[in-house]
N, C-alpha and C positions, 0 to 999 in steps of 0.2 A: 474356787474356780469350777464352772459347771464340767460334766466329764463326758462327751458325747460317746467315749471309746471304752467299750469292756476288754476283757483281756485277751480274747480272742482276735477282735480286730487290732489291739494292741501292737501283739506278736507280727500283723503281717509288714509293721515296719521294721520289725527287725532283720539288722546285720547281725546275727551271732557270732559273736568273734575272736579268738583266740590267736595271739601274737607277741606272747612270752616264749622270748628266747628258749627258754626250758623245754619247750610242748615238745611233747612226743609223738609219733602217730598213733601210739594206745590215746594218747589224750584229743587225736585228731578224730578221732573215729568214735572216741564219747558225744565229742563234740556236735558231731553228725546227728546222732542216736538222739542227742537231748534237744537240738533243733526240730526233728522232725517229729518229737512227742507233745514240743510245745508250740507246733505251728506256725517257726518264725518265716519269713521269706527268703534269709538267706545265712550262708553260714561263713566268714571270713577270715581266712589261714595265710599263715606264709607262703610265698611261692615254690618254697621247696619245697613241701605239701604235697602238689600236683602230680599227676592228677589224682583225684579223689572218688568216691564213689558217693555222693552228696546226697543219695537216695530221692532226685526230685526236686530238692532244695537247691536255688541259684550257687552259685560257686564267686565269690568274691576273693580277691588277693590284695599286694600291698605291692607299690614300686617306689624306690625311690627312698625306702623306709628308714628308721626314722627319721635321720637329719634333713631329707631334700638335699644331702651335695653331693650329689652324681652330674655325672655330665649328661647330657641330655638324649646323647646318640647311648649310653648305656642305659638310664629309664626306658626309652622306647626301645631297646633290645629286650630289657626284664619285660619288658611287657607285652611284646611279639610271644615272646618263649609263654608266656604265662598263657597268654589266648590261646597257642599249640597245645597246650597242657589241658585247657577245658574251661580258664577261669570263664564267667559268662560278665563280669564287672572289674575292672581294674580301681583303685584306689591308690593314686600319686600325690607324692609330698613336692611341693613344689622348692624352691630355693628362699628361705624365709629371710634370709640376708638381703638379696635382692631385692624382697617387700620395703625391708625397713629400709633399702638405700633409695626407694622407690623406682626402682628399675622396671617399671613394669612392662616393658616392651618387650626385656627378656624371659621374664614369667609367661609373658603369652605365647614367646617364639619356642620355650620349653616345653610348654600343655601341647601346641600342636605339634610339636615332634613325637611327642606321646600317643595322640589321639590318629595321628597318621601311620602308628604302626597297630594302632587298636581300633581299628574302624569299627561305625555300626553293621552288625547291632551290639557290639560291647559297648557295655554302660561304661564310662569312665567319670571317677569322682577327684576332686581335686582339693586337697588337705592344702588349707591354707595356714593352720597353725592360729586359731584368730586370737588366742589370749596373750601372746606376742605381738600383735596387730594393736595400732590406732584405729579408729574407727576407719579414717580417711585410708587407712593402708587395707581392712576389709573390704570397703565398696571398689576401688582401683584393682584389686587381686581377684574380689570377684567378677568384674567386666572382663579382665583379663579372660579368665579364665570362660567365659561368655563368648569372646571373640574368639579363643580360640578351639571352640568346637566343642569343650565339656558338654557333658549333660547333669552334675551337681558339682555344687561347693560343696565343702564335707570343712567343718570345724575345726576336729584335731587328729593326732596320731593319738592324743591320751599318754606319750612319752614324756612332755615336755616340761620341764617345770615348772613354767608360767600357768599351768592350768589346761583344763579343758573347755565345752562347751559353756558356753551361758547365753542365757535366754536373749540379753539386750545383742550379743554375736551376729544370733539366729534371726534374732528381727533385723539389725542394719543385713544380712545378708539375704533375706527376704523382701526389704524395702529394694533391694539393687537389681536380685536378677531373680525371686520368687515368682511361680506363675509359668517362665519359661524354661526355666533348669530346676531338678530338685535341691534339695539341702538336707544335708549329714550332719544329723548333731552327735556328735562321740566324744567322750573324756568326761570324766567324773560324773556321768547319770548314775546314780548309786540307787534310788527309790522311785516309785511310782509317779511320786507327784512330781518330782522332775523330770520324767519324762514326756509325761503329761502337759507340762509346762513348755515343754521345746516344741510339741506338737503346735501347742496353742499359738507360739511361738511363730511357726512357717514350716517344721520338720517335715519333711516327707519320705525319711529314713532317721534311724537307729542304731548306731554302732554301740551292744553292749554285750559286754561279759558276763556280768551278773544277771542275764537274763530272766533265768527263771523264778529270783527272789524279785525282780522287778514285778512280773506279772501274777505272782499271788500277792503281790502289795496290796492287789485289791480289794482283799481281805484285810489285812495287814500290814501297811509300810513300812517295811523293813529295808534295812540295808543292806546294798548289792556292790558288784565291782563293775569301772566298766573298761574299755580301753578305743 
């Protein structure tokens, strides 16, 4: 694969992101320190986090986390409180049951209850879960999520069992609504050339943990974490 990207402009799609249960704010505020030495775009924590001192770097959250089953008047509460608090980007899980029962009417009257308590100019992304997804159940979630005011589809939470991103994900979600909304590739980018590969893909963000062994991959491809 040709590589138009060094690892400086690399970094500038990244989500740097940390969303183990475990984290501590000592580990929020490494967090911070190792984002802005490696030049990501932005850095993405829990909402209990907030507010942070991000030194610069966008502030991104999580609603809705990990399952998508909240009610839809408490996502767009998490997500009011989270924009009060500084985030500058929300990241919502939508209801993946719903996807598979094709309910998608519901999925989109959930995003806009979301995106009506997170107006612009909060970015909001919308975790569709795609490795849980049929093809047919990605393109439907992502129009949804199209009509109802997002500004990216985002892949995974990186929690679920079925997997995280993959390349063929990222193209049916850039065949649908690529061009007009962004797209979040996150879950399993463990190396370079996978990430590489989601760009090549349609990415126009990055959700990864293992950031900094990603980006001396290019040196070296080594293996990283991601979530």
């Amino acid at each position: 694969m040709s590589n138009p990207l060094d690892s400086p402009a690399l970094a500038k799609f990244v989500d740097h992101t940390l969303l183990k249960p475990e984290a501590t704010a000592d580990d929020v505020r490494a967090l911070v320190a190792e984002g802005v030495r490696l030049g990501v775009y932005a850095v993405c924590v829990s909402p209990s986090f907030l507010p942070i001192d991000a030194q610069g770097l966008k502030v991104a959250t999580v609603v809705g986390f990990p399952s998508g089953k909240h009610r839809s008047s408490i996502k767009a509460a998490e997500a009011a409180r989270a924009v009060a608090d500084g985030a500058d980007e929300v990241d919502m899980v939508i209801d993946i049951g719903a996807a598979k029962a094709r309910d998608f009417e519901s999925i989109r009257a959930d995003i806009a209850m979301v995106r009506a308590a997170a107006p612009a100019p909060t970015i909001l992304k919308v975790i569709i879960e795609s490795a849980a997804l049929s093809d047919h159940e990605i393109i439907e979630t992502s129009r949804a999520a199209e009509a109802a005011g997002a500004d990216f589809v985002k892949t995974s939470t990186g929690f679920h069992p079925a997997g995280g991103a993959t390349v063929r994900a990222v193209e049916i979600i850039s065949a649908t609504v690529g061009g007009r909304l962004g797209i979040k590739a996150s879950g399993g980018i463990r190396t370079t050339a996978d990430a590489l590969a989601m760009v090549q893909a349609g990415a126009t963000r990055l959700g990864l943990s293992g950031t900094a062994a990603i980006l001396e991959g290019f040196a070296t491809d080594s293996p990283a974490g991601s979530y």
